[in-house]
C-alpha positions as CSV (number, residue, x, y, z in Angstrom):
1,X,0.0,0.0,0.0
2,X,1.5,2.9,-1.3
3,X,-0.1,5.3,1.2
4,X,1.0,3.7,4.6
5,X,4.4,3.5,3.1
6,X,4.6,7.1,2.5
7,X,3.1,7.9,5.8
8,X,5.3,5.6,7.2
9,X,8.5,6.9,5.7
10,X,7.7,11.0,6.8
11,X,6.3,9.1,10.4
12,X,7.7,6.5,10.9
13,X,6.4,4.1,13.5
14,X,10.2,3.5,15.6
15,X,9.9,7.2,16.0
16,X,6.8,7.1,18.1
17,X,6.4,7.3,22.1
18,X,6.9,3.5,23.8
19,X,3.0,3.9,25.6
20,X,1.7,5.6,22.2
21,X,-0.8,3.5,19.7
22,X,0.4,4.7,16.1
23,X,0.3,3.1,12.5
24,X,-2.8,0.8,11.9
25,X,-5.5,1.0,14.3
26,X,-8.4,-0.4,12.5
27,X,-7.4,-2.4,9.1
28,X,-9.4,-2.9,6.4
29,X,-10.3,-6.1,3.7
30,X,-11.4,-3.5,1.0
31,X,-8.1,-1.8,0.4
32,X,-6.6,-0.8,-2.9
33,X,-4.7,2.2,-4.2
34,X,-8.1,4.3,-5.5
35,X,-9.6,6.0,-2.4
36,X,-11.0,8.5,-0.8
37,X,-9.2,9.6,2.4
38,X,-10.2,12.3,5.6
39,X,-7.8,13.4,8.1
40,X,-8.5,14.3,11.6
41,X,-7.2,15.2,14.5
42,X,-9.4,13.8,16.9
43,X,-11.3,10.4,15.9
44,X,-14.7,10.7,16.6
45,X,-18.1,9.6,16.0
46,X,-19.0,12.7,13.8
47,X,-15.6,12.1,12.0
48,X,-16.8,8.4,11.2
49,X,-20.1,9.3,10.1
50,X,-18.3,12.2,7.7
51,X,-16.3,9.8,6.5
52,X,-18.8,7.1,5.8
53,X,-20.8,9.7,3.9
54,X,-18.5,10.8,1.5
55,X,-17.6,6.9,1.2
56,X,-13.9,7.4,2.5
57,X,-11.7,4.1,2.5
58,X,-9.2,6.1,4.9
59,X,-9.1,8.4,7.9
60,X,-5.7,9.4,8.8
61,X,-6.0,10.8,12.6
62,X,-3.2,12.6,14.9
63,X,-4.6,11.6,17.9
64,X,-5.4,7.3,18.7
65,X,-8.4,5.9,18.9
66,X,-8.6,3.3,20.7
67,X,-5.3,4.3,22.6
68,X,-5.4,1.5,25.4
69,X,-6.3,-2.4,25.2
70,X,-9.5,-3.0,24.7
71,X,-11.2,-5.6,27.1
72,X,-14.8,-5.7,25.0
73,X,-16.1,-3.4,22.3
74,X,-19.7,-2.4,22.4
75,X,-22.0,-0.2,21.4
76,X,-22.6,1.2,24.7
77,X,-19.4,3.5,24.7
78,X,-17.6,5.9,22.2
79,X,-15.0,3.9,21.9
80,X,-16.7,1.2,20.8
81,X,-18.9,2.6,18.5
82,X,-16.2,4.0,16.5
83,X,-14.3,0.9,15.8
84,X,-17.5,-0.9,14.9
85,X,-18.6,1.5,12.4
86,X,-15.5,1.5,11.0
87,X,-15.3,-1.8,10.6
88,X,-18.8,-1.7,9.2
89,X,-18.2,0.6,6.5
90,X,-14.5,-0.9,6.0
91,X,-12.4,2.1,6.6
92,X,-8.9,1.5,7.3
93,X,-8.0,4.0,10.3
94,X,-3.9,5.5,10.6
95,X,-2.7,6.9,13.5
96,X,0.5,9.3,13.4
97,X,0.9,10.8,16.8
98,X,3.7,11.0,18.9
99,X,5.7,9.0,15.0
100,X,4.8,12.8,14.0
101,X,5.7,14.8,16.8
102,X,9.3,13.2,16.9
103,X,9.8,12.7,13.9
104,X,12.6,15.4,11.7
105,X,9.8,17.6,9.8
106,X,6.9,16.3,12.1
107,X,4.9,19.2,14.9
108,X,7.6,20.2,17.0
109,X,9.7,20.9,13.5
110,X,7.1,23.4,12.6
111,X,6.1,24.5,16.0
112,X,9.9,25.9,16.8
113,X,10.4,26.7,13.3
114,X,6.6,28.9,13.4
115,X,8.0,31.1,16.6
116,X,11.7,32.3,14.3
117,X,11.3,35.3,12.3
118,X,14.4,34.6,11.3
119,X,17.2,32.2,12.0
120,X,20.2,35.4,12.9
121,X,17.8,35.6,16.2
122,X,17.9,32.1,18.0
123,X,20.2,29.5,18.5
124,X,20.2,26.4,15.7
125,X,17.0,24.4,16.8
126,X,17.9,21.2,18.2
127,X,16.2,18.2,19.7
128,X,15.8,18.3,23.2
129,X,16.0,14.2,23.1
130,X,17.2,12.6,19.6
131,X,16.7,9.7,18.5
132,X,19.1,7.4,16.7
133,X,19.1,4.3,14.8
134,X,21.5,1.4,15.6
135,X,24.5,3.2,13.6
136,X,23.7,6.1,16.2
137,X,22.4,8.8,13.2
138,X,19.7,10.9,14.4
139,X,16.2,9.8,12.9
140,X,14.6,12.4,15.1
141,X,13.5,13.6,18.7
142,X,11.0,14.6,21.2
143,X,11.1,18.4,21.2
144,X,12.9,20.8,19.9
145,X,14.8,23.8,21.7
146,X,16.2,27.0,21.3
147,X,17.2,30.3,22.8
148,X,16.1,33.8,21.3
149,X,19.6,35.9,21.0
150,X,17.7,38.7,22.4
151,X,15.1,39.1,24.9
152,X,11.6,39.0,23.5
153,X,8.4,39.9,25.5
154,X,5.9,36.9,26.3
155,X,3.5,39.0,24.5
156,X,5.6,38.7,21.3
157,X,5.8,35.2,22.0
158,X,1.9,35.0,22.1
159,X,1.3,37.0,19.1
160,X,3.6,34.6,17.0
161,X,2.3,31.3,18.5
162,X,-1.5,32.6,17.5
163,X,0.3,33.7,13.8
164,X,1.3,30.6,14.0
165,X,-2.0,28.3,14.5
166,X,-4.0,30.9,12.9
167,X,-5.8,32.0,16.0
């Protein structure tokens, strides 16, 4: 499958969390390369039923769902609603989360590189953690950090984090 590869290969699954639940959530039996695919940040009921209306095959979502083990899944919870709809309607469902966040041009990338005007007023971004293969080359990291060469206000800081996200 030519899309999980490529999600796979910018978030790749060895750069997520140890307690996260990324890659294939839900699979599906009615995959091929022709399909129509929604992405979310939050997996949820109203998401499902979007997605079921315009007949999506895929729903990529940042944030898991289900993100611990499951004991029973019933339609008595949200939870378990979701996973048997998709399953219903055959929808394979792809989490990225924390693969993303860690991973070189993931959230954090775009987060730090958002707040820099320029790069002659911070430090070089670096991760706060990296993370390295076997052959010790970094692959990525949880966080990124940085110092401003001069003092800027918390209000400046503000204004570009809501530049930033659009808020």
């Amino acid at each position: 499958m030519r899309l999980l590869r490529k999600l796979e290969g910018y978030f790749p699954p060895s750069l997520a969390e140890k307690w996260d639940n990324v890659g294939v959530l839900i699979d599906s039996s009615d995959w091929n390369e022709e399909y129509t695919m929604l992405l979310t940040n939050d997996l949820t009921e109203a998401v499902v039923k979007e997605a079921i209306d315009l007949k999506c095959k895929v729903i990529v979502t940042y944030h898991p769902r289900p993100f611990f083990e499951l004991k029973k899944i019933t339609n008595t919870e949200p939870t378990g609603r979701i996973i048997l709809a998709t399953i219903r309607a055959d929808i394979l469902v792809y989490c990225i989360h924390t693969s993303c966040d860690n991973s070189q041009h993931g959230v954090n990338f775009h987060l730090a590189n958002g707040l820099v005007m320029n790069t002659d007023e911070v430090s070089p971004i670096e991760y706060i953690s990296p993370i390295k293969d076997e052959s010790g080359e970094v692959l990525g990291g949880r966080g990124r950090q940085f110092r401003f060469e001069k003092t800027i206000t918390l209000a400046e800081v503000v204004r570009r984090v809501k530049m930033l996200l659009r808020l």
